[in-house]
OpenMM code with the backbone's topology and positions (N, CA, C; nanometers):
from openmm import Vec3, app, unit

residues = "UNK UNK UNK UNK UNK UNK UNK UNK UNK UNK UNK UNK UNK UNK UNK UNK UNK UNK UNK UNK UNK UNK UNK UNK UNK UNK UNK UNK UNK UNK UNK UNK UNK UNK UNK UNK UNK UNK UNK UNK UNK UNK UNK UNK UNK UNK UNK UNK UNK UNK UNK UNK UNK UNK UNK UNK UNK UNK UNK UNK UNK UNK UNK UNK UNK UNK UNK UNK UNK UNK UNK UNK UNK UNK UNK UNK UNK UNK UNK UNK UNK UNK UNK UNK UNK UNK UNK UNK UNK UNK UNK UNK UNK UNK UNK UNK UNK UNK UNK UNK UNK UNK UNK UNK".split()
positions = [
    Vec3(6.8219, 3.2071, -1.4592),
    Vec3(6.8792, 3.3409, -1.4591),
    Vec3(6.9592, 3.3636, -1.3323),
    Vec3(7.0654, 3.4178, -1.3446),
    Vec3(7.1579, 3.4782, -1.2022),
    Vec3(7.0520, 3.5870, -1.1551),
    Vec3(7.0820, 3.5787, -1.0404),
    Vec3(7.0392, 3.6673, -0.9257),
    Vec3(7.0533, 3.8021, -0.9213),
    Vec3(7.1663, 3.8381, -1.0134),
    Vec3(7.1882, 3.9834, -1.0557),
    Vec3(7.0647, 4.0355, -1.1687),
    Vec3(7.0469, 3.9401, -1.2574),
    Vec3(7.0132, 3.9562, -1.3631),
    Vec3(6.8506, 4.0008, -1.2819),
    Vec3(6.8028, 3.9073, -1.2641),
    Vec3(6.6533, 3.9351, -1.1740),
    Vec3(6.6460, 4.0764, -1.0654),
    Vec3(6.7751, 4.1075, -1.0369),
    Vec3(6.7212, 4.2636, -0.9508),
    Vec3(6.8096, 4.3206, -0.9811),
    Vec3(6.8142, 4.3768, -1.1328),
    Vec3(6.8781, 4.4716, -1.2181),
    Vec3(6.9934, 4.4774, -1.2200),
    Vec3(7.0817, 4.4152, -1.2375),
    Vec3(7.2556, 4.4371, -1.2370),
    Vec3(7.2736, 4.5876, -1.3090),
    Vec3(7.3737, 4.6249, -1.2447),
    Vec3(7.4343, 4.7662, -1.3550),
    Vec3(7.4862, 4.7214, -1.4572),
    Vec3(7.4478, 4.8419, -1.5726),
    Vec3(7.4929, 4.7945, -1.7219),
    Vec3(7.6160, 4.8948, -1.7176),
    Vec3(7.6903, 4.7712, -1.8147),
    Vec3(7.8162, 4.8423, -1.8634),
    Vec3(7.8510, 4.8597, -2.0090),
    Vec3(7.9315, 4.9607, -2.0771),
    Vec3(7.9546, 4.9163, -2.1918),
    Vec3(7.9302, 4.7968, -2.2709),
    Vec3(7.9974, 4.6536, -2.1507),
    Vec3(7.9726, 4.5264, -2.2897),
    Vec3(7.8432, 4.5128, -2.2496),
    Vec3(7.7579, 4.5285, -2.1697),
    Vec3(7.5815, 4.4757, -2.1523),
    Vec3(7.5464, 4.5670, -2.2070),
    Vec3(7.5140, 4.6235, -2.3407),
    Vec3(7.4212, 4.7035, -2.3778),
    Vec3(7.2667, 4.7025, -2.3352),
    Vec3(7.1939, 4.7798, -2.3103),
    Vec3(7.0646, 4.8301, -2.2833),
    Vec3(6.9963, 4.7342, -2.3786),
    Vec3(6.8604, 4.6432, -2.3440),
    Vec3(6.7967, 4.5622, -2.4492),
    Vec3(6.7002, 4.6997, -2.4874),
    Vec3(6.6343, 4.6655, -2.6138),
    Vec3(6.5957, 4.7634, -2.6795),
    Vec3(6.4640, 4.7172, -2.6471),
    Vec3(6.3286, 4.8529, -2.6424),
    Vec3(6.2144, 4.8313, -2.6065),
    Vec3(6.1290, 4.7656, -2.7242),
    Vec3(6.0592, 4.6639, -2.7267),
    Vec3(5.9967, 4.5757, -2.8168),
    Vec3(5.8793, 4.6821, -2.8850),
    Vec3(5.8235, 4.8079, -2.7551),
    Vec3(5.6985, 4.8418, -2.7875),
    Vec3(5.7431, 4.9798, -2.8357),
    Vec3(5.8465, 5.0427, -2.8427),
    Vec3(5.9080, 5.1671, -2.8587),
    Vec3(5.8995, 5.1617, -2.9992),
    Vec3(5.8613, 5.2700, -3.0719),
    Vec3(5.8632, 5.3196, -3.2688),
    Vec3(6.0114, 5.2999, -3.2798),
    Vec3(5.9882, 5.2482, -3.4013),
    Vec3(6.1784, 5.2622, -3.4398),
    Vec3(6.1591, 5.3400, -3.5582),
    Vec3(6.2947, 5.4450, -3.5922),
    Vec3(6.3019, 5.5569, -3.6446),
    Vec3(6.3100, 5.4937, -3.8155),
    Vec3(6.3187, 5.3554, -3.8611),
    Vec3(6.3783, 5.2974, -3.9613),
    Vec3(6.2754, 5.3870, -4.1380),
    Vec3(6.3306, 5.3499, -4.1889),
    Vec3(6.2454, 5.4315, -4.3188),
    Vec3(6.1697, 5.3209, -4.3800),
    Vec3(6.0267, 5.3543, -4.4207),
    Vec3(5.9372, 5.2730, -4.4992),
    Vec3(5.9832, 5.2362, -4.6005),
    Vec3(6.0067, 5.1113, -4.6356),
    Vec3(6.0203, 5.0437, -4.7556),
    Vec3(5.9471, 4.9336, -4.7931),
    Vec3(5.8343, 4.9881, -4.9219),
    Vec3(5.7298, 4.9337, -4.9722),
    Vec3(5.7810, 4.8241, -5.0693),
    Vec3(5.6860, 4.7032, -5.0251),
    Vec3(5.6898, 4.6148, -5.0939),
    Vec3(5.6181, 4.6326, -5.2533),
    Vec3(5.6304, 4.5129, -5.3164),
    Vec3(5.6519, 4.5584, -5.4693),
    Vec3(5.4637, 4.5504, -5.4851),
    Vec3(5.3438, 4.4637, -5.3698),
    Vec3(5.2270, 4.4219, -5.3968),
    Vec3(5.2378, 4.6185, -5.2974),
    Vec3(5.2439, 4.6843, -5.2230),
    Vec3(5.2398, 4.8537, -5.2247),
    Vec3(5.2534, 4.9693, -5.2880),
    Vec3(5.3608, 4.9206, -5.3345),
    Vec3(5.4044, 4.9886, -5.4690),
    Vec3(5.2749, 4.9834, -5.5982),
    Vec3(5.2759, 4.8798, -5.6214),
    Vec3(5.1498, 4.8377, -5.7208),
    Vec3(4.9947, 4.9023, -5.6523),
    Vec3(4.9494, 4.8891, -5.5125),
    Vec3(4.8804, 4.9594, -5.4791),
    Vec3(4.8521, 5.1170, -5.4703),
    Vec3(4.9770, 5.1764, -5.4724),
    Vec3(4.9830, 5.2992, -5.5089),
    Vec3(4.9297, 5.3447, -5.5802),
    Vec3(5.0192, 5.2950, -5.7464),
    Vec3(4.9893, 5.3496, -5.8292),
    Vec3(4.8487, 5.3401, -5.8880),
    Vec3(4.7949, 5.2022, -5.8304),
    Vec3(4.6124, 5.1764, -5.8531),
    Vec3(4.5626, 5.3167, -5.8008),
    Vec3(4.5819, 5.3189, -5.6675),
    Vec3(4.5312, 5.4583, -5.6043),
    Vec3(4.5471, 5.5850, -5.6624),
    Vec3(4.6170, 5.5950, -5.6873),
    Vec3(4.6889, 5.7499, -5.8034),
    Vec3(4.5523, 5.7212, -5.9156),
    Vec3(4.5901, 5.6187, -5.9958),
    Vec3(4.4710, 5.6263, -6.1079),
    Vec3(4.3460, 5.6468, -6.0606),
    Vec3(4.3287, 5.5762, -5.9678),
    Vec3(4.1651, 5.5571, -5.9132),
    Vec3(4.1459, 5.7424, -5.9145),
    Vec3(4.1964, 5.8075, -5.7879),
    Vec3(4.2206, 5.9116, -5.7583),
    Vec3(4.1983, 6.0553, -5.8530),
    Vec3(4.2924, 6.0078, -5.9788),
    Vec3(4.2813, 6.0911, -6.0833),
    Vec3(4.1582, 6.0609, -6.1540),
    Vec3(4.0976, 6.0024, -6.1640),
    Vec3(3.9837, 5.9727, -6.2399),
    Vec3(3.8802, 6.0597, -6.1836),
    Vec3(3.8955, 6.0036, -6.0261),
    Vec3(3.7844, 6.0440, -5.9206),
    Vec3(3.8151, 6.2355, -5.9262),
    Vec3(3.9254, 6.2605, -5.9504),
    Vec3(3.9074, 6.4363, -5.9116),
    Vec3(4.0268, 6.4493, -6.0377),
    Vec3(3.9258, 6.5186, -6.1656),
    Vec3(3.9871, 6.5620, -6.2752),
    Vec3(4.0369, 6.6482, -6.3170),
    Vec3(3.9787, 6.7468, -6.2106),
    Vec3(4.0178, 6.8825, -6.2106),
    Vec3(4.1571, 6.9337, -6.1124),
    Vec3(4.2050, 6.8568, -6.0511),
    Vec3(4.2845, 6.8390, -5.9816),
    Vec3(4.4322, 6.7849, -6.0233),
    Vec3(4.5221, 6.9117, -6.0325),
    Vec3(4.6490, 6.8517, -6.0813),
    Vec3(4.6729, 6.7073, -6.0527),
    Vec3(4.7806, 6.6122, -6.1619),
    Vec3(4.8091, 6.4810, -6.1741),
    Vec3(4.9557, 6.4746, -6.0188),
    Vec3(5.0347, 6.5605, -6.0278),
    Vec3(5.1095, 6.6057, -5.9702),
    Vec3(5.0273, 6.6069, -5.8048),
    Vec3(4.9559, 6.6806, -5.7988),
    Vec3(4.9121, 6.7212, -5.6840),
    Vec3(4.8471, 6.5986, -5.5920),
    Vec3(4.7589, 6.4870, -5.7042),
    Vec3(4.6898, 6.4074, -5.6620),
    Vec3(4.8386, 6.2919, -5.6137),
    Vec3(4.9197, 6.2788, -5.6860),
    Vec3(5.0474, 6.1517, -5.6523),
    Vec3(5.0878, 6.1809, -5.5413),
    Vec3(5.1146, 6.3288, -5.4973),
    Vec3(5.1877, 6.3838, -5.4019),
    Vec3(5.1155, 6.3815, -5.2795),
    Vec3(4.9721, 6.4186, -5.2797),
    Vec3(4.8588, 6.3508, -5.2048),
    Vec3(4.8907, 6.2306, -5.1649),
    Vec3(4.8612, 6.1126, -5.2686),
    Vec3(4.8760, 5.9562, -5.2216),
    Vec3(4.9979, 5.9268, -5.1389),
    Vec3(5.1065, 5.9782, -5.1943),
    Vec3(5.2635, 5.9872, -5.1442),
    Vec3(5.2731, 6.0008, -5.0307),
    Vec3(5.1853, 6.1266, -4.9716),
    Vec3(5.2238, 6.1240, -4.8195),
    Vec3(5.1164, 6.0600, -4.7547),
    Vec3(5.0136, 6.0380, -4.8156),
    Vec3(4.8395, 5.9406, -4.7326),
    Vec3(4.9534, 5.7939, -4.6871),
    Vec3(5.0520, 5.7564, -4.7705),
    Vec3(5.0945, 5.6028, -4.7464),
    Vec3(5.2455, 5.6423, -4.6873),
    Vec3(5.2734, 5.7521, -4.6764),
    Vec3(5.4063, 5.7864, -4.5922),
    Vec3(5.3687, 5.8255, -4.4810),
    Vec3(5.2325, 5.8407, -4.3996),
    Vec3(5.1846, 5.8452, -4.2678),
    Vec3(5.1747, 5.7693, -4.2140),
    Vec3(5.1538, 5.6547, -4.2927),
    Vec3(5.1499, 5.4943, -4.2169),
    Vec3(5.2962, 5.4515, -4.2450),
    Vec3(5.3738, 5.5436, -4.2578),
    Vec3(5.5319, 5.4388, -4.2912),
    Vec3(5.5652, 5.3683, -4.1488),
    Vec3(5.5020, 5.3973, -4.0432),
    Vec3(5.5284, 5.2836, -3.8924),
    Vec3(5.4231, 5.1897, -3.8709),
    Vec3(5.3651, 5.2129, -3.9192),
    Vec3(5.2528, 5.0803, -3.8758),
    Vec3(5.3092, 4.9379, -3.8719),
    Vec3(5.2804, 4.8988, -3.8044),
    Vec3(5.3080, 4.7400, -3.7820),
    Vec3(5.2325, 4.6659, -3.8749),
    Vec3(5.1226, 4.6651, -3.8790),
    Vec3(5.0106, 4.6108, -3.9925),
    Vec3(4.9618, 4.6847, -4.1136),
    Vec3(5.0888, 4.6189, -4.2243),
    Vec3(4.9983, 4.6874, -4.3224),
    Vec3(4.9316, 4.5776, -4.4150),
    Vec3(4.8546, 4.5626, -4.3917),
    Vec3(4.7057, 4.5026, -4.4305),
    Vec3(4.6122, 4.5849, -4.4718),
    Vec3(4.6226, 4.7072, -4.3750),
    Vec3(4.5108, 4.8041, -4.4194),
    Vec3(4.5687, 4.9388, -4.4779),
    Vec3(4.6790, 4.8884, -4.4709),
    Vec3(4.6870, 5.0697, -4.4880),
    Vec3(4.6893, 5.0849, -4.6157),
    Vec3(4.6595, 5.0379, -4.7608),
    Vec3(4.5844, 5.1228, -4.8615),
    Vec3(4.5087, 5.1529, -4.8634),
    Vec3(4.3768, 5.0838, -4.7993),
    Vec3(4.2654, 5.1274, -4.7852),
    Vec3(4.2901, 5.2650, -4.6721),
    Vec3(4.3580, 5.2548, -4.6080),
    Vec3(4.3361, 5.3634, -4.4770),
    Vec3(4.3868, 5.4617, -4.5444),
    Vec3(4.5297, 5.4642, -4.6242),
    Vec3(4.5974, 5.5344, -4.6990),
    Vec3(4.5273, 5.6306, -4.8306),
    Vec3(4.4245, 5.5475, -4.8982),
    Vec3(4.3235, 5.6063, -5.0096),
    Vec3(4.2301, 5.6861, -4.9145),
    Vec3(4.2070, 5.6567, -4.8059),
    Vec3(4.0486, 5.7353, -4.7328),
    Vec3(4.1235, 5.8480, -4.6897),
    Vec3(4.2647, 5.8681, -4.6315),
    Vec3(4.2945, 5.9735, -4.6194),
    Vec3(4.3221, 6.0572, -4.7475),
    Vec3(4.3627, 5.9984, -4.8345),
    Vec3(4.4166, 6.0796, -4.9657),
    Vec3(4.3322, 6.1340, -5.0078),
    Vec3(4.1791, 6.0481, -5.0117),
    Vec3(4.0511, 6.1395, -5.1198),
    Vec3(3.9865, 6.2712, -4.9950),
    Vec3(4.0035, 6.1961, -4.8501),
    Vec3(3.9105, 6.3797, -4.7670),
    Vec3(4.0627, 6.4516, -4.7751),
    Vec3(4.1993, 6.4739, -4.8089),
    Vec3(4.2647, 6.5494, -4.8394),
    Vec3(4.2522, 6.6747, -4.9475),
    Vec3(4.2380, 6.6006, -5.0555),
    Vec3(4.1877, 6.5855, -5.1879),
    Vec3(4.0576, 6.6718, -5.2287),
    Vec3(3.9473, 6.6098, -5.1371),
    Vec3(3.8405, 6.6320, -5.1513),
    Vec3(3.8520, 6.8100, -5.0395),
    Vec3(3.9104, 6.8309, -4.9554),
    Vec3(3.9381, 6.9471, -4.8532),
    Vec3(4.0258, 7.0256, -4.9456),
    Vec3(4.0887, 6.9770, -5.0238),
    Vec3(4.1637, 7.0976, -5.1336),
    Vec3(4.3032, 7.1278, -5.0216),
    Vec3(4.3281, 7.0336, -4.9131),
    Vec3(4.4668, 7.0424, -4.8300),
    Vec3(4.5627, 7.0118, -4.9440),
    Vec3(4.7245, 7.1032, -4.9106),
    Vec3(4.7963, 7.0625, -4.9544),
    Vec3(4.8647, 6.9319, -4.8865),
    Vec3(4.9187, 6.8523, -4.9876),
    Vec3(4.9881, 6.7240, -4.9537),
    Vec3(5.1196, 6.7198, -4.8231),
    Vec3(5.1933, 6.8108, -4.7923),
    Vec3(5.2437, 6.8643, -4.6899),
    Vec3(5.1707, 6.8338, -4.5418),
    Vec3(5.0682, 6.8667, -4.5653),
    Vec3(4.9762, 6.8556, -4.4396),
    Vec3(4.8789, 6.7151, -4.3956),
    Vec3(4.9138, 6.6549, -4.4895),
    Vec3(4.7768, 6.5176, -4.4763),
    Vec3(4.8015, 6.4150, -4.3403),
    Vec3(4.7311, 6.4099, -4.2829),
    Vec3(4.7620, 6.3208, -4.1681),
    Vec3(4.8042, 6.3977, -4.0594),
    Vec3(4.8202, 6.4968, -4.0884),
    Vec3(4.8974, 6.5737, -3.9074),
    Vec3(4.7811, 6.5625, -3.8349),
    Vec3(4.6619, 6.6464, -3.8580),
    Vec3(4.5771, 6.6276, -3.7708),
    Vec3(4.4701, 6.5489, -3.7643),
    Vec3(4.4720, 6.3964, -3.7924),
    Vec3(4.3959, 6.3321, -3.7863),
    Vec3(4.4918, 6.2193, -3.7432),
    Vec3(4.5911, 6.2017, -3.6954),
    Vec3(4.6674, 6.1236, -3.6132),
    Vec3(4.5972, 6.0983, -3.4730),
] * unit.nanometer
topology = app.Topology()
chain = topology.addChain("A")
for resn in residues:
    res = topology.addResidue(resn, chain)
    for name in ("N", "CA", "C"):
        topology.addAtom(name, app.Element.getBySymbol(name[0]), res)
């Protein structure tokens, strides 16, 4: 490495700023097709589990339980994490609007 480079050279237009590795990036969740398929398991499971509970209400539930994790780095878990929030939503009679704010 040059000597500049090691005790910060000034950036200019052509040196753009490197971007932070650990910083959230603003990008939009896009579920793979084995998520997608998990969803809709969850929706059924869901509706079964609370019958009395609009079909509408319960999707819209799941919808945002797995649009709270749309940054996660690892999704491995997040149906499971995604269903546990959806059913104490669910089960609290919260509207879907609200799921995850305060348990972040």
């Amino acid at each position: 490495m040059a000597p500049a480079t090691l005790q910060g050279a000034e950036r200019t237009e052509d040196s753009p700023a490197m971007e932070d590795p650990g910083a959230r990036t603003t990008r939009q969740w896009a579920p793979t097709p084995e998520e997608l398929a998990s969803v809709r398991t969850t929706v059924a499971r869901l509706k079964a589990a609370y019958p009395s509970v609009d079909a509408d209400v319960v999707e819209a539930t799941v919808e945002a339980a797995y649009d709270s994790f749309g940054q996660a780095r690892v999704r491995k878990y997040v149906p499971i994490l995604a269903e546990r929030r959806a059913r104490r939503a669910l089960a609290a009679g919260r509207a879907p609007d609200v799921v995850g704010k305060d348990e972040r």
